[in-house]
N, C-alpha and C positions, 0 to 999 in steps of 0.2 A: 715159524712157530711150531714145535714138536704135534701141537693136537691138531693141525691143518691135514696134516698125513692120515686122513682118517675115511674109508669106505664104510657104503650100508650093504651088507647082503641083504636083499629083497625076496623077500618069495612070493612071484606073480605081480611085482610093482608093474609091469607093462604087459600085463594079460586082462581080460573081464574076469577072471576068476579071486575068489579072498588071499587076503593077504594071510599066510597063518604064523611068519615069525618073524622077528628082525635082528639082527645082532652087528654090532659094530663089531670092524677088526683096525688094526693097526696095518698098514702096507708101506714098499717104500724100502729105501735104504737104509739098513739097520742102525751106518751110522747117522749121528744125527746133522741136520742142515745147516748150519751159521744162522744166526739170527737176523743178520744183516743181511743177507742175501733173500730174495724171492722171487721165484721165477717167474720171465716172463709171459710162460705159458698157462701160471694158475689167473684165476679167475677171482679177486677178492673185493667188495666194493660195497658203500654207501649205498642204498639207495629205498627209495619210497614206495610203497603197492599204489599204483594207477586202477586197477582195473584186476578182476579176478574171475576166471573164468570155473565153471564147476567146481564152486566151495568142498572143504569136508564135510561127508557125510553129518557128525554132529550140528553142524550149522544150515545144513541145506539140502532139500532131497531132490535137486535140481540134476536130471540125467544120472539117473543112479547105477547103470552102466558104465560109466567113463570111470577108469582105474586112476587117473589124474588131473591133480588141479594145476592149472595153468594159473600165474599171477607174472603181471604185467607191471616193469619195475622202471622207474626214473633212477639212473647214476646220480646220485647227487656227489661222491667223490670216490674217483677210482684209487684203489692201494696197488693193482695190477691186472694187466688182460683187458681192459677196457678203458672207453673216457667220458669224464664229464658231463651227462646233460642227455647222453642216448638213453635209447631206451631199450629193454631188454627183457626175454621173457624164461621166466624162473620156474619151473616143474618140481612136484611133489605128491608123494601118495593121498589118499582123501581121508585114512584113516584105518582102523585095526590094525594096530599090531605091526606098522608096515613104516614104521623108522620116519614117518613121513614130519614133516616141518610145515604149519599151520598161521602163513602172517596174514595179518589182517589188514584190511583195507585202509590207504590214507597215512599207515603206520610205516617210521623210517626204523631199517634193521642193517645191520651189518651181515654181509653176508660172503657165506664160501662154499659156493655150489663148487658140483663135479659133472663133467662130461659125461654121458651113459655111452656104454659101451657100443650100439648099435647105430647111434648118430649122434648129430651136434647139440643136440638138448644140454641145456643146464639142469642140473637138479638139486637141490637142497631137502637136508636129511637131520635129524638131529644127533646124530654120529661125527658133526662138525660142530667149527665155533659160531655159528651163525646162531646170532641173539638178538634181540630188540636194542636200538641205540642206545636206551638211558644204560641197560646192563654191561656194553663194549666200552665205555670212559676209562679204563685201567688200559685196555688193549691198542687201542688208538692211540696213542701216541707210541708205541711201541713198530706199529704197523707204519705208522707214516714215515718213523726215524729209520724203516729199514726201506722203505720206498724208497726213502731221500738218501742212501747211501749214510747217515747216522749212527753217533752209537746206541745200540739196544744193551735195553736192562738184561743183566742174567738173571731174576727172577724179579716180578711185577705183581700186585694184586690190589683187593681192596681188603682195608682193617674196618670191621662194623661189630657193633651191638646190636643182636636180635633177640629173638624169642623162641620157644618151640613151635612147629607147624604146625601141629593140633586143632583142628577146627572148632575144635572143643573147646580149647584154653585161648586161640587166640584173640587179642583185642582189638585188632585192627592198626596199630601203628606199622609202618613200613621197617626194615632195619634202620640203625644210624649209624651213617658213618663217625668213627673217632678219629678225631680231627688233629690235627698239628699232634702226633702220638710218636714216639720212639720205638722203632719194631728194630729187631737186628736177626742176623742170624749167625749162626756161631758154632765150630765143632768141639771146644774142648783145646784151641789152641788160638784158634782167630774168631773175630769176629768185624761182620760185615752190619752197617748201620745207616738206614733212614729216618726220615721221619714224613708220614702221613702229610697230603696239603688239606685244603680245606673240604675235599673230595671222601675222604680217608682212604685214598688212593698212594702205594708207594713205590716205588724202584732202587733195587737198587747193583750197582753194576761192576762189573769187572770181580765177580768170585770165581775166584780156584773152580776146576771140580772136585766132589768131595759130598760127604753126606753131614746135612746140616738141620741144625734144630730152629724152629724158630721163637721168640719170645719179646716181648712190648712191656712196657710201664700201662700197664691198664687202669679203670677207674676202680675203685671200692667197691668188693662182693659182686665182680664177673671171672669169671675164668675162660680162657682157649676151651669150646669143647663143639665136636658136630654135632648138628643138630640128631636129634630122634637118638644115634646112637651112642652119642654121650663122650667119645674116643676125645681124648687130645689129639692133637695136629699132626697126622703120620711125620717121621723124620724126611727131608728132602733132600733126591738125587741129584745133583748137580753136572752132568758132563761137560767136555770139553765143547767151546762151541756153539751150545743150546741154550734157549731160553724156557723160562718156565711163567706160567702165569697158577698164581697161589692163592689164593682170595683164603681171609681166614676170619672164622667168626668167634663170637665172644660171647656166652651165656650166659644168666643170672646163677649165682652159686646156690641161693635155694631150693629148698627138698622139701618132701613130705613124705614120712615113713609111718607107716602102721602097721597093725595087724587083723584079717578079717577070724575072730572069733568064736566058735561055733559052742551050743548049747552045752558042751560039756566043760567049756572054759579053756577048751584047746583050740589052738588055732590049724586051722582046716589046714589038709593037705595040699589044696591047689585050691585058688582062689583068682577069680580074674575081679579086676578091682577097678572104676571109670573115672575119672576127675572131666569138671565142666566147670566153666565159669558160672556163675548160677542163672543170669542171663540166655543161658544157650543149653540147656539140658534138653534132652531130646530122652523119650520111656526105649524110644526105640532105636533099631541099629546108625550111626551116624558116619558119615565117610569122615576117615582123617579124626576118630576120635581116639584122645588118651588112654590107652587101656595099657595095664600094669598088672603081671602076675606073681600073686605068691602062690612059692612052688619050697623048692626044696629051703632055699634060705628059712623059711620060716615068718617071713613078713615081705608087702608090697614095698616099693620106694618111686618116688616121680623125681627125678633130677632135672636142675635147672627149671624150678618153677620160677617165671616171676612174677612180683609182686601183684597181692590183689586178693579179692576175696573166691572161696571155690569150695565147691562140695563135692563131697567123693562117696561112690554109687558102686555096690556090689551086685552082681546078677544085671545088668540092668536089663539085659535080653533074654525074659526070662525061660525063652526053648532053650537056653544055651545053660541052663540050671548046672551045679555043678554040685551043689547038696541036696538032701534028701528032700525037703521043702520046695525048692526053686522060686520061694520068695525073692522079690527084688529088696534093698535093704539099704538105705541111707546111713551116713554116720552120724551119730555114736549109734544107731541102732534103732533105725524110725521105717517105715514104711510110706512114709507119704512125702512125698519132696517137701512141699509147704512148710515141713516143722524139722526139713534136715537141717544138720548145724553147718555152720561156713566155718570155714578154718581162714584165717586174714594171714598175710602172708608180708612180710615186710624186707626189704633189703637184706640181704644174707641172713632171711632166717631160717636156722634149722628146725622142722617141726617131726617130733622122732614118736609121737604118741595117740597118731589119728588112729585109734581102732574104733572097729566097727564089729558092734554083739550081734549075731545071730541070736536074739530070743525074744523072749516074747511077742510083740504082733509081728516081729520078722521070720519067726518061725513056722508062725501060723500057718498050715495047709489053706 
């Protein structure tokens, strides 16, 4: 698998001194590896935390000296380099900034540690595909078809319906996968085609190399889009030989578009503008909240809202004032959340006329 070939640079991962940066690189021979093939010298495998020695710093201030957590793992199934039922101990940073990979106790993960360079340690990083089991079900049967000498898929993933990650807007559903779905990909001359199981998990195998699009029979009012920044589904490289794992997501097609208006009936030059579900507003700064600028366009937009009701909040931090006032300022034009208006938001609707007045009590010094 192409993203197994994957190192952390550490700064001070095995000194008492801070971590101060970490960056993935790519290493390894340029061309790419047969998917079939895994060697028997990598290290890839099922298995469960037993036992965890020196948690991360966020969770524990036990030995705050020790530059590494130790987690103590049960094989529950080897893909390569080990077997069955041993047990094995897995190293990682405790935290800052230091690439470090964070499992929790009791919890089964798939994992792809690396040898450190100065002895036999394993380590896991998140500069690998090491994830929590529920999230590896796409990669797992790919991984055991190349253990087993099988054919592997030339590209794999999962097809799902989400939401934006907004802490602001989210409502708590997980994604869903879409199920029994027709996904292909295709350049303009072929096209290659699965369909989703009941996972919305697909494969599908034996494509050319070649640079390909991809595209599905979706349900009514989602579209292919990444999350937060809105992109369609980059086109995908195919080489000779390699496999790909593609997870693609689906967003609700509606929007909310306004304009933040100022006293003279112009709208402001720069405007930071907050959407909340009205359940979850916070006066003050919130991590992973919605925030949308009108700037040169001339009006804010929030894409891929979904459904539901929601109130959108200018100023809401009001140090961070950007007109002469630094009122905070509800829409259509309120000061007090209580009596701001909810915009309702229904299956692909467009809503193109949420502005919000600078005047009157929002004016107010």
């Amino acid at each position: 698998m192409p993203m197994r070939f994957l190192v952390v640079l550490l700064v001070g991962l095995t000194t008492s001194g801070g971590v101060s940066a970490c960056s993935c690189v790519t290493v390894g021979n340029p061309d790419p590896t047969p998917c079939a093939r895994i060697s028997p010298t990598e290290v890839i495998f099922v298995g469960t935390v037993l036992d965890i020695e020196n948690p991360p710093y966020e969770v524990s201030s036990e030995n705050p000296e020790a530059p590494l957590s130790r987690y103590r793992f049960r094989v529950d199934e080897s893909i390569s380099g080990l077997r069955a039922g041993q047990e094995i101990d897995i190293y990682s940073g405790r935290g800052g900034a230091d690439c470090s990979y964070h499992f929790a106790k009791g919890q089964q993960y798939l994992v792809f540690p690396y040898r450190g360079p100065a002895n036999d340690r394993l380590f896991a990083t998140i500069c690998s595909d090491t994830r929590p089991i529920n999230e590896a079900q796409a990669m797992l049967p790919q991984l055991r078809a190349a253990r087993d000498s099988d054919r592997v898929a030339s590209i794999y993933g999962l097809l799902q319906i989400s939401q934006q990650p907004y802490l602001s807007v989210t409502d708590g559903p997980s994604p869903e996968p879409l199920r029994d779905t027709q996904i292909e990909l295709w350049d303009g001359d072929h096209v290659f085609e699965s369909n989703t199981n009941s996972e919305g998990m697909f494969a599908i195998y034996s494509v050319p190399p070649g640079v390909y699009h991809l595209r599905a029979t979706l349900p009514p009012n989602v579209e292919f889009a990444r999350p937060i920044v809105n992109d369609p589904p980059a086109p995908i490289t195919l080489v000779a030989g390699a496999c790909s794992e593609y997870n693609v997501t689906a967003l609700p097609t509606s929007r909310i578009r306004g304009r933040v208006i100022g006293p003279n009936g112009a709208p402001l030059r720069s405007a930071e503008v907050e959407l909340f579900r009205p359940d979850k507003y916070q006066p003050s700064p919130l991590l992973m909240s919605w925030q949308e600028l009108q700037a040169e366009k001339g009006f804010f937009e929030f894409l891929h809202v979904s459904p539901g009701d929601y109130i959108l909040v200018y100023n809401n931090s009001e140090e961070r004032e950007t007109n002469r006032s630094g009122r905070r300022c509800f829409y259509p034009g309120v000061s007090d959340v209580a009596r701001a208006g909810r915009i309702h938001i229904e299956a692909g609707q467009q809503v193109s006329n949420a502005d919000i007045h600078i005047r009157g009590e929002c004016s107010t010094p």
